[in-house]
C-alpha positions as protocol buffer text, in pm:
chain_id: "A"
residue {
  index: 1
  type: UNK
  ca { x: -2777 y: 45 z: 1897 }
}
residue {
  index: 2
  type: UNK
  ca { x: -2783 y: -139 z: 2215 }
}
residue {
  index: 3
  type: UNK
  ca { x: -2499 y: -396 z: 2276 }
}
residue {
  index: 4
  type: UNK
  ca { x: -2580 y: -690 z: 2533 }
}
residue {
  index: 5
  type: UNK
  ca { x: -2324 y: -749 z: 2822 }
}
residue {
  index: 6
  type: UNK
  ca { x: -2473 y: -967 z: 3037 }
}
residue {
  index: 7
  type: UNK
  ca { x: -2476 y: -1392 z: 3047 }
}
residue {
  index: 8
  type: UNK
  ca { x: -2830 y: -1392 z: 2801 }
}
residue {
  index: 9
  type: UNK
  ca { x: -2735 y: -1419 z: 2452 }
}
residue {
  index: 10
  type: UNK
  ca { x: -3017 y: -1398 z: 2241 }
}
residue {
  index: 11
  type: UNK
  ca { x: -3028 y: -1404 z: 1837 }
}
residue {
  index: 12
  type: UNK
  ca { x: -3331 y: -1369 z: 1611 }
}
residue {
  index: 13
  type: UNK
  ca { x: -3638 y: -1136 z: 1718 }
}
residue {
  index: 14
  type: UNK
  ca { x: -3828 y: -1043 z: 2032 }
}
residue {
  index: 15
  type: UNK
  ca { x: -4180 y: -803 z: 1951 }
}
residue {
  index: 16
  type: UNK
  ca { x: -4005 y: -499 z: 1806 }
}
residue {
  index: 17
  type: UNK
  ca { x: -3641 y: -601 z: 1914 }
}
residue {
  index: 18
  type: UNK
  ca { x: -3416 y: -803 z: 1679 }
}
residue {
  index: 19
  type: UNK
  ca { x: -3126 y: -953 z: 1910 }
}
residue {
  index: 20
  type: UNK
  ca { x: -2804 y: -1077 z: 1624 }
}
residue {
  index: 21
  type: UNK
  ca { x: -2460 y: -1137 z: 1676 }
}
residue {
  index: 22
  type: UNK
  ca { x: -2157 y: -956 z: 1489 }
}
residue {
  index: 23
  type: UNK
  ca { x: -1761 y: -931 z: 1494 }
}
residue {
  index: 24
  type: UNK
  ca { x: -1804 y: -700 z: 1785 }
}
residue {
  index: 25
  type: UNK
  ca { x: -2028 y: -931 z: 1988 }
}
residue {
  index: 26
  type: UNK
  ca { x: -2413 y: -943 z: 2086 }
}
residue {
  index: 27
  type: UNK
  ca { x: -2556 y: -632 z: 1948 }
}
residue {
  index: 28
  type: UNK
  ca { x: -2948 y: -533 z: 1958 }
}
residue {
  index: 29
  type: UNK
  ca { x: -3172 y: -332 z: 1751 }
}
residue {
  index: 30
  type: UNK
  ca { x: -3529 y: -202 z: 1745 }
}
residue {
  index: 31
  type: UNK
  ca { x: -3711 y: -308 z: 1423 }
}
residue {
  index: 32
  type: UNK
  ca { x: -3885 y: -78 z: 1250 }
}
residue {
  index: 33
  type: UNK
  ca { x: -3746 y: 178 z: 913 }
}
residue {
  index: 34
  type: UNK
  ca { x: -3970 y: 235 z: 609 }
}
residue {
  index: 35
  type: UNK
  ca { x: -4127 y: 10 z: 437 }
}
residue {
  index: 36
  type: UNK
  ca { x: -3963 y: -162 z: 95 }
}
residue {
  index: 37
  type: UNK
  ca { x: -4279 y: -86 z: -103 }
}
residue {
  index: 38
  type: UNK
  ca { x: -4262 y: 312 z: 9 }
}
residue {
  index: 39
  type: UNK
  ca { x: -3920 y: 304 z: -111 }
}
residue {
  index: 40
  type: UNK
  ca { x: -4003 y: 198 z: -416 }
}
residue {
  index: 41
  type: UNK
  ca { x: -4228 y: 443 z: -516 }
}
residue {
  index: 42
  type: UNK
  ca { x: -4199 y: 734 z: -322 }
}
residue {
  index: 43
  type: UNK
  ca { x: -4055 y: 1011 z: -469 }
}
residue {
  index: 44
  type: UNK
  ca { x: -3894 y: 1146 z: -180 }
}
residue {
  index: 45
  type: UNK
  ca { x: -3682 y: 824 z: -182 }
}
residue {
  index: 46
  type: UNK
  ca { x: -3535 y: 891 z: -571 }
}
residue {
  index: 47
  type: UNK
  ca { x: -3205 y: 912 z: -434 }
}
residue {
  index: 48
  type: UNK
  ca { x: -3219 y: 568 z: -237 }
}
residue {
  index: 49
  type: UNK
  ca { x: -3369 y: 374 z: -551 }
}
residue {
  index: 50
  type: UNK
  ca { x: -3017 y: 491 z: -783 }
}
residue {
  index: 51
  type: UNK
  ca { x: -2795 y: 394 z: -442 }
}
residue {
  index: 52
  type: UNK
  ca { x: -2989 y: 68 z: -438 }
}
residue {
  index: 53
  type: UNK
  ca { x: -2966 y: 23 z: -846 }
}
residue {
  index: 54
  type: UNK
  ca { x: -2554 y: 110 z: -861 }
}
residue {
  index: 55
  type: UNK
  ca { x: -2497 y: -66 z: -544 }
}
residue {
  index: 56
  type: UNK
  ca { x: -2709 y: -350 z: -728 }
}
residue {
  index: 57
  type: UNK
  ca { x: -2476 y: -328 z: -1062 }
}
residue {
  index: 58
  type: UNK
  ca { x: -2206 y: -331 z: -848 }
}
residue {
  index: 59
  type: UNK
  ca { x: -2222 y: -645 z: -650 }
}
residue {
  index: 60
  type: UNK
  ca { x: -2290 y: -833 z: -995 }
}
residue {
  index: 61
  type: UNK
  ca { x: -1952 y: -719 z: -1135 }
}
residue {
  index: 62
  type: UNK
  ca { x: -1800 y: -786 z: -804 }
}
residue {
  index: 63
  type: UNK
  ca { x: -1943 y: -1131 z: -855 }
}
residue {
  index: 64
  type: UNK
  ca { x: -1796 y: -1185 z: -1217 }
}
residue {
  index: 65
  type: UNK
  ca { x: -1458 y: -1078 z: -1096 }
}
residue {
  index: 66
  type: UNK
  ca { x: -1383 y: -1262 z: -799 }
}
residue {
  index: 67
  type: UNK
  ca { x: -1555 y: -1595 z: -942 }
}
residue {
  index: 68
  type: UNK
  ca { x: -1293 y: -1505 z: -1272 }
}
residue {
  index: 69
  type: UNK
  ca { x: -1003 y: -1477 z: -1030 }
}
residue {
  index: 70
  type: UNK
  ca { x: -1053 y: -1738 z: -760 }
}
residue {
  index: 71
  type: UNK
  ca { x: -813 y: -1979 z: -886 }
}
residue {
  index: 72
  type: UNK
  ca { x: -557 y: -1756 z: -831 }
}
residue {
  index: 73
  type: UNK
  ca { x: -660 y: -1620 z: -509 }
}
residue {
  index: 74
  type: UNK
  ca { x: -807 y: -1893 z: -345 }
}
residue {
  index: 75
  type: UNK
  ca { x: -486 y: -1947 z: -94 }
}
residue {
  index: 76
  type: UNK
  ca { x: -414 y: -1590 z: -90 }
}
residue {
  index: 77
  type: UNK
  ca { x: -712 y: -1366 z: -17 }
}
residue {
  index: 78
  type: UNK
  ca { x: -843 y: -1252 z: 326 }
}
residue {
  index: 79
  type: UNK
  ca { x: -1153 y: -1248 z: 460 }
}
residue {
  index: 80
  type: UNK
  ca { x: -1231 y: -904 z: 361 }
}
residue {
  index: 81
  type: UNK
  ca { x: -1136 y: -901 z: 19 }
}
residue {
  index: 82
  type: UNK
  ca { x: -1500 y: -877 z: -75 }
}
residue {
  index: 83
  type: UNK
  ca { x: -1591 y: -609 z: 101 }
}
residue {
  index: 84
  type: UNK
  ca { x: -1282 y: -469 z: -10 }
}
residue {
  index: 85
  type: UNK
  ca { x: -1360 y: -513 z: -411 }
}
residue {
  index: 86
  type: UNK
  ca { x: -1701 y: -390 z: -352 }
}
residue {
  index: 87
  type: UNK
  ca { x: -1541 y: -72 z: -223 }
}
residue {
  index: 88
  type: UNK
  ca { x: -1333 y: -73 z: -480 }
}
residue {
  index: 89
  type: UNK
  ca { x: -1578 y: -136 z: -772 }
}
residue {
  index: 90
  type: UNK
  ca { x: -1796 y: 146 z: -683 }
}
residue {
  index: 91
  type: UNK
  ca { x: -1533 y: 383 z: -677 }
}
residue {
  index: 92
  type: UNK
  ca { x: -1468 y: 316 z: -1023 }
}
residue {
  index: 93
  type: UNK
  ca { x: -1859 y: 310 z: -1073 }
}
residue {
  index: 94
  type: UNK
  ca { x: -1898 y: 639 z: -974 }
}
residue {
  index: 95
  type: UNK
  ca { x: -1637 y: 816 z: -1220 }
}
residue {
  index: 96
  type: UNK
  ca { x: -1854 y: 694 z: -1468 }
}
residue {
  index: 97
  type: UNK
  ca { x: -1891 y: 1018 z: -1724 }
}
residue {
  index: 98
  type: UNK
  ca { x: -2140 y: 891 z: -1919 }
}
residue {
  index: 99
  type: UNK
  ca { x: -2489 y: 791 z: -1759 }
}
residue {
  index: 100
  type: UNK
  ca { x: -2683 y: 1012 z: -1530 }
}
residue {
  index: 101
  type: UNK
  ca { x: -2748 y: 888 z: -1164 }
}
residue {
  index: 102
  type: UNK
  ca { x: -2849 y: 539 z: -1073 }
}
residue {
  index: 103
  type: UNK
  ca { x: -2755 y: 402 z: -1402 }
}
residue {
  index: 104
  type: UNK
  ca { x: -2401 y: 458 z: -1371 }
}
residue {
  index: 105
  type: UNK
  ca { x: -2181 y: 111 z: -1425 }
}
residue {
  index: 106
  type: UNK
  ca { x: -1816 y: 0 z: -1398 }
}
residue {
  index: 107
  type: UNK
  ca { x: -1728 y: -57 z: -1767 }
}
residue {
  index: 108
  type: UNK
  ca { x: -1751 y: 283 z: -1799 }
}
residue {
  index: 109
  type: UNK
  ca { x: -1581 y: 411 z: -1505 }
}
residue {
  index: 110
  type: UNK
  ca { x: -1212 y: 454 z: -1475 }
}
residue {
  index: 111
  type: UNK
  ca { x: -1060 y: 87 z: -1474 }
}
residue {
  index: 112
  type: UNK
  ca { x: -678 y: 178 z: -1373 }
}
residue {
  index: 113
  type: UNK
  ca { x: -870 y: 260 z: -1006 }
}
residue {
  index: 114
  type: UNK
  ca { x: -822 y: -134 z: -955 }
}
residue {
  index: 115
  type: UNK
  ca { x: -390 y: -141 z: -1002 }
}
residue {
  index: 116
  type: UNK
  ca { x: -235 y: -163 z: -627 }
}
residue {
  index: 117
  type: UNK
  ca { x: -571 y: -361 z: -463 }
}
residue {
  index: 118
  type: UNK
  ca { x: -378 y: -615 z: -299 }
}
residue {
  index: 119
  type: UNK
  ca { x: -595 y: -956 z: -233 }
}
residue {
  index: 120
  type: UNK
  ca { x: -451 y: -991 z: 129 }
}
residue {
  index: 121
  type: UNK
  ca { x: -464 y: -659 z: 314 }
}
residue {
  index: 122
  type: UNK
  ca { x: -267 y: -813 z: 620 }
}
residue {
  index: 123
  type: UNK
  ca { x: 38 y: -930 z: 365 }
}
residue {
  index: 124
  type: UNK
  ca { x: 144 y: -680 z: 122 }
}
residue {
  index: 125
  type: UNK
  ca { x: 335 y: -811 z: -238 }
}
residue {
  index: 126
  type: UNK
  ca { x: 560 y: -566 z: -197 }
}
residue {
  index: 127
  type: UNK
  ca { x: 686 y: -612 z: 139 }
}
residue {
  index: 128
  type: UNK
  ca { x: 711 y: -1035 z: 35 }
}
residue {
  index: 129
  type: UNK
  ca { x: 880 y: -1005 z: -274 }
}
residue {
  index: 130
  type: UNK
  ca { x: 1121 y: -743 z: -273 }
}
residue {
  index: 131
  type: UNK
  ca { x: 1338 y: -771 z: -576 }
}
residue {
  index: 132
  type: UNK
  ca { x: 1227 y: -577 z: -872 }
}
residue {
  index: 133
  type: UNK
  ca { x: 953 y: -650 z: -1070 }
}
residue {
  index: 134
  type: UNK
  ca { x: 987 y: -539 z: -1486 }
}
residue {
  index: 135
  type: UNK
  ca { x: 674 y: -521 z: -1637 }
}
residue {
  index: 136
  type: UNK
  ca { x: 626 y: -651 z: -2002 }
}
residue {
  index: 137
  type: UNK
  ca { x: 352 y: -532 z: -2189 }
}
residue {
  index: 138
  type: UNK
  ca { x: 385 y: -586 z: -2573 }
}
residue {
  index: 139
  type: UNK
  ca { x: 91 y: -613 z: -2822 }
}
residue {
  index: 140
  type: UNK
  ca { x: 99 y: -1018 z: -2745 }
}
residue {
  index: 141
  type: UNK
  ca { x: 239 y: -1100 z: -2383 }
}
residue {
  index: 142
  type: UNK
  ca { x: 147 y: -923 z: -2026 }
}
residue {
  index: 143
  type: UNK
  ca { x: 381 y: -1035 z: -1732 }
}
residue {
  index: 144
  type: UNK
  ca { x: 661 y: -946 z: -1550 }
}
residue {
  index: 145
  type: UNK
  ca { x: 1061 y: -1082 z: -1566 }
}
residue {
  index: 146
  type: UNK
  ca { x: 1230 y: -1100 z: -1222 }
}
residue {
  index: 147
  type: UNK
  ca { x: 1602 y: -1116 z: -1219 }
}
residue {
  index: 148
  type: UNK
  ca { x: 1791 y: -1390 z: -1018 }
}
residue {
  index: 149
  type: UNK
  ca { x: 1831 y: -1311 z: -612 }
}
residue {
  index: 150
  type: UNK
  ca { x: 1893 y: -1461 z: -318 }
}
residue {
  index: 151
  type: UNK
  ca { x: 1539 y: -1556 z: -178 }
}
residue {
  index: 152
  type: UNK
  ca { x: 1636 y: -1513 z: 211 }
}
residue {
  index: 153
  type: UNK
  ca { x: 1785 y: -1154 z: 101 }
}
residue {
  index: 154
  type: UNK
  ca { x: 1490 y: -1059 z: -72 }
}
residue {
  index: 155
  type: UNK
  ca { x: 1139 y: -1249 z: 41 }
}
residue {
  index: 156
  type: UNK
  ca { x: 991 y: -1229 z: 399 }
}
residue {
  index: 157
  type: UNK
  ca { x: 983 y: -1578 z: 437 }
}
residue {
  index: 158
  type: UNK
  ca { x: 735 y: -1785 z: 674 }
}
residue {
  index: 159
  type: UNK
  ca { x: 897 y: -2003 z: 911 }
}
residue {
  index: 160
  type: UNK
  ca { x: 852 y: -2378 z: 764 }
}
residue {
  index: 161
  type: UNK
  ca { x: 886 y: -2270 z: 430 }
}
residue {
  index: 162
  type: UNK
  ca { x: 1123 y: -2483 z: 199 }
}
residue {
  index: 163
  type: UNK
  ca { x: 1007 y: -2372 z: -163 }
}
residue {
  index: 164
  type: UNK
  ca { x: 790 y: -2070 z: -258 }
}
residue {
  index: 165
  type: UNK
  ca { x: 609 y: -2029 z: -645 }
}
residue {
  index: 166
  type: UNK
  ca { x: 607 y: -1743 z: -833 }
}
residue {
  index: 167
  type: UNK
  ca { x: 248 y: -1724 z: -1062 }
}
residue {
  index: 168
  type: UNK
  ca { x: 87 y: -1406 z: -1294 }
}
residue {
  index: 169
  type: UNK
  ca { x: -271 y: -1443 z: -1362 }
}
residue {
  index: 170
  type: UNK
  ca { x: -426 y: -1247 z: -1683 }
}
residue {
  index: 171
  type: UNK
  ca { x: -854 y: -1235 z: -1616 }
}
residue {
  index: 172
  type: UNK
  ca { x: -1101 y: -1076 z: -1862 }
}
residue {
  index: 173
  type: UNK
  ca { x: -1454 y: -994 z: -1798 }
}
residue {
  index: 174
  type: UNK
  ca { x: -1772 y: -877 z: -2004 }
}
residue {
  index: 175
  type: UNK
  ca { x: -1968 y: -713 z: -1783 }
}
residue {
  index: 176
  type: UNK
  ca { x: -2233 y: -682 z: -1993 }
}
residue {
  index: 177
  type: UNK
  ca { x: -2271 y: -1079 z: -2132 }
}
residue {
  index: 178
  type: UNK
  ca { x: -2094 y: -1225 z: -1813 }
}
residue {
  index: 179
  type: UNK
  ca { x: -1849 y: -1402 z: -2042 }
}
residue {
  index: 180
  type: UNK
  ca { x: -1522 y: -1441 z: -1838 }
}
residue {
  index: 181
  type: UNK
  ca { x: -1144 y: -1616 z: -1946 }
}
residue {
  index: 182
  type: UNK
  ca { x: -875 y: -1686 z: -1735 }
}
residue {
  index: 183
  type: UNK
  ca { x: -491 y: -1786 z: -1792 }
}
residue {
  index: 184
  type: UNK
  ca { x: -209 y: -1802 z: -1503 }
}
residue {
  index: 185
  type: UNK
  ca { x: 174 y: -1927 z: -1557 }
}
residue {
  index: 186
  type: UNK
  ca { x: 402 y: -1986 z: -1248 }
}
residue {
  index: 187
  type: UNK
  ca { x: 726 y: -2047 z: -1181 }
}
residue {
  index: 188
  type: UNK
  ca { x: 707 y: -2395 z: -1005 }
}
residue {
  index: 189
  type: UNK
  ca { x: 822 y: -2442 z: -693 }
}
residue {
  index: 190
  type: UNK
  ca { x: 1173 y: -2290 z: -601 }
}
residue {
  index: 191
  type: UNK
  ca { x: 1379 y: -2364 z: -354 }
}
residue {
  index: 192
  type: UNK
  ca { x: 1401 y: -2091 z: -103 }
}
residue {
  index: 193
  type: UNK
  ca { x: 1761 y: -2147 z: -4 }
}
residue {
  index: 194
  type: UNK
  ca { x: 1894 y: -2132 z: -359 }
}
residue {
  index: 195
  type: UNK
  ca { x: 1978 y: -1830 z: -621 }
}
residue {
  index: 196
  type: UNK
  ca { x: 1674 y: -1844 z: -835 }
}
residue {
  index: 197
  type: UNK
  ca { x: 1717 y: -1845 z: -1181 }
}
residue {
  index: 198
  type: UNK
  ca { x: 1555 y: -1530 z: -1442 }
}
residue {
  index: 199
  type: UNK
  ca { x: 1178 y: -1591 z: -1390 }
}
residue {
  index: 200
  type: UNK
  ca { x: 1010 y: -1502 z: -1694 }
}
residue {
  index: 201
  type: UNK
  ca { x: 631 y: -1557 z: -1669 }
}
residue {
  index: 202
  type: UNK
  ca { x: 418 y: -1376 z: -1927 }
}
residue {
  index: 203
  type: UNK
  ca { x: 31 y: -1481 z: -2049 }
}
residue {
  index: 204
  type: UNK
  ca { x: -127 y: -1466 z: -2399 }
}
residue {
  index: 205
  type: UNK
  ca { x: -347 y: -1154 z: -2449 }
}
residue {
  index: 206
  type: UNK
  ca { x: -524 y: -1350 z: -2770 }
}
residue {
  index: 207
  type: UNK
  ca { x: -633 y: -1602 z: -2421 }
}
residue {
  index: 208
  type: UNK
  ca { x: -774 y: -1278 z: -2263 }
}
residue {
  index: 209
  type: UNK
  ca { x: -1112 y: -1185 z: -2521 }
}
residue {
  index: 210
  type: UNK
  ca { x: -1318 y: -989 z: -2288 }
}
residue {
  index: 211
  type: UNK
  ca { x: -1306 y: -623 z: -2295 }
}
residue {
  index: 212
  type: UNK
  ca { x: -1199 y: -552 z: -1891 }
}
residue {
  index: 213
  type: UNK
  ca { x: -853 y: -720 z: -1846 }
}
residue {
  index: 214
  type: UNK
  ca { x: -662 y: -737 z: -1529 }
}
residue {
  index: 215
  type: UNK
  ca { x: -306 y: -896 z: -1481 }
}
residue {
  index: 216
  type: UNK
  ca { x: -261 y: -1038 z: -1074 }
}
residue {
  index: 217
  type: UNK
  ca { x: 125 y: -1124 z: -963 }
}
residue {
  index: 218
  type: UNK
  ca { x: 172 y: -1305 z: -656 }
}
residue {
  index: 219
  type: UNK
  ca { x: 360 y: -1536 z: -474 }
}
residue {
  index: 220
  type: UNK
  ca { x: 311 y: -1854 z: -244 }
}
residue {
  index: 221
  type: UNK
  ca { x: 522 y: -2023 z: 4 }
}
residue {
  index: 222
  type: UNK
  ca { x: 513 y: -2434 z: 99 }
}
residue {
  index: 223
  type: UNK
  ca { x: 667 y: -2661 z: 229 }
}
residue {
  index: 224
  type: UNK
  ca { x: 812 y: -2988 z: -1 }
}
residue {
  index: 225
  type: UNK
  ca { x: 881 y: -3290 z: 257 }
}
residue {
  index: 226
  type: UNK
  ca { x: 960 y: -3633 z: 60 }
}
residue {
  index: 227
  type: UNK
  ca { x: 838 y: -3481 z: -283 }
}
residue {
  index: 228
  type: UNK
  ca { x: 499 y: -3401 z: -142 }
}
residue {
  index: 229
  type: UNK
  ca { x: 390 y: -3067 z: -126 }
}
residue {
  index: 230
  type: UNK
  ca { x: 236 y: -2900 z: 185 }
}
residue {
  index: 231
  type: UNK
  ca { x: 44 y: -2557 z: 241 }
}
residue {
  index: 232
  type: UNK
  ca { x: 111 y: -2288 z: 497 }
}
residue {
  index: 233
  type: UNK
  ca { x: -89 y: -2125 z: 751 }
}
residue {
  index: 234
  type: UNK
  ca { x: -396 y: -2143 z: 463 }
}
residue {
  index: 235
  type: UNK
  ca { x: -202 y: -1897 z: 317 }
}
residue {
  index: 236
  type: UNK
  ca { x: -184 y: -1633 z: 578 }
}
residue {
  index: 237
  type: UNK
  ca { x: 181 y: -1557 z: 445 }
}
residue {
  index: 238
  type: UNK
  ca { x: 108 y: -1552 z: 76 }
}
residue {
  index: 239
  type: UNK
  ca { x: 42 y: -1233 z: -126 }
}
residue {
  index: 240
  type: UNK
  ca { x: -79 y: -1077 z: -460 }
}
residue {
  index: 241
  type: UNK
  ca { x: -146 y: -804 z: -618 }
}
residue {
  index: 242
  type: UNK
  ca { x: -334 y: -633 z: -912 }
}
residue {
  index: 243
  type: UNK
  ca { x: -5 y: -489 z: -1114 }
}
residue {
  index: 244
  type: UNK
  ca { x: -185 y: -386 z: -1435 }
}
residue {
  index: 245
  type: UNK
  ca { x: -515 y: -366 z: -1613 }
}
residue {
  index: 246
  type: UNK
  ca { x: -654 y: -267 z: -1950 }
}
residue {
  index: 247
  type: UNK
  ca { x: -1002 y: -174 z: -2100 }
}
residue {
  index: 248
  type: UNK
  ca { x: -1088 y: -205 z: -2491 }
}
């Protein structure tokens, strides 16, 4: 692939050449490849129909998840996340033990591949909230119990930041009918210069109906000037993180 350094910046196509721009400047390409129909139905292309039908399943569930977790991501994630989940997703795809090649599918792949994806790669939960999470998992609730700490002892906090929020996030999915539900619970907005008290934050499972559950923990800092409340950096400094998931 050719990559343009002088002053003429062309995008779009010129006879044979398609000129386009990318994150690593003006690139250009000859046009050409095989044809869509010859892919279709040649048999010497079996192997690039099931990479096009898996990659096709894929990007659907991809879809359903990240439109089922958005409200709790919206401020957090970075601009790769998608790329990231698609990744991701057809990891999991492909341990699927069940159906032969090219109509493999996530729900029956191994779902516990998704705990650790953090939804902003640059900003790590771990490394922002460092006292102990405890898990609780009982037949009813799904959350986590942090005990009190010292927030400038324990968070990498942003400069500006007065107050930071705590939130868990339970999402369900059916892959197969699309059906989604969604519940989150926070902590409300603490004051980063006080001892916080025991932050319980736990969500209903009987809320969560679809078979594919995950359970997202993360934290956001702002700023609270006069009782209004102000964003930071469009969230540059905030972070979250898949901590468990479950699969009827």
């Amino acid at each position: 692939m050719a990559k343009q350094t002088g002053i003429i910046t062309l995008q779009g196509n010129v006879g044979r050449i398609n000129f386009f721009k990318n994150r690593d400047g003006f690139q250009a390409r000859e046009k050409g490849g095989v044809s869509k129909s010859r892919i279709m139905t040649d048999p010497r292309y079996a192997r690039t129909r099931e990479n096009i039908a898996e990659f096709t399943t894929n990007a659907a569930v991809v879809k359903l998840l990240k439109d089922t977790i958005r409200p709790a991501i919206v401020r957090i994630s970075d601009a790769r996340l998608h790329q990231r989940l698609i990744k991701r997703l057809l990891t999991i795809l492909r341990t699927d033990a069940v159906n032969v090649r090219g109509e493999r599918n996530v729900q029956e792949g191994d779902w516990n591949l998704l705990v650790g994806l953090e939804m902003n790669a640059t900003v790590g939960l771990t490394s922002t909230l460092r006292q102990e999470l405890v898990m609780v998992n009982t037949a009813t609730d799904w959350g986590i119990t942090i005990q009190p700490y010292q927030p400038s002892d324990f968070m990498l906090i942003p400069e500006g930041a007065s107050h930071f929020n705590v939130f868990v996030a339970g999402a369900s999915i059916d892959m197969q009918t699309g059906n989604r539900s969604y519940e989150v619970v926070s902590s409300g907005n603490l004051p980063i210069n006080t001892v916080t008290p025991v932050i319980n934050l736990t969500v209903a499972k009987a809320a969560l109906t679809e078979p594919h559950r995950v359970l997202i923990v993360g934290v956001e800092f702002l700023q609270v000037v006069n009782g209004q409340q102000y964003a930071l950096n469009n969230g540059a400094n905030n972070a979250a993180v898949i901590l468990s998931v479950e699969k009827d």
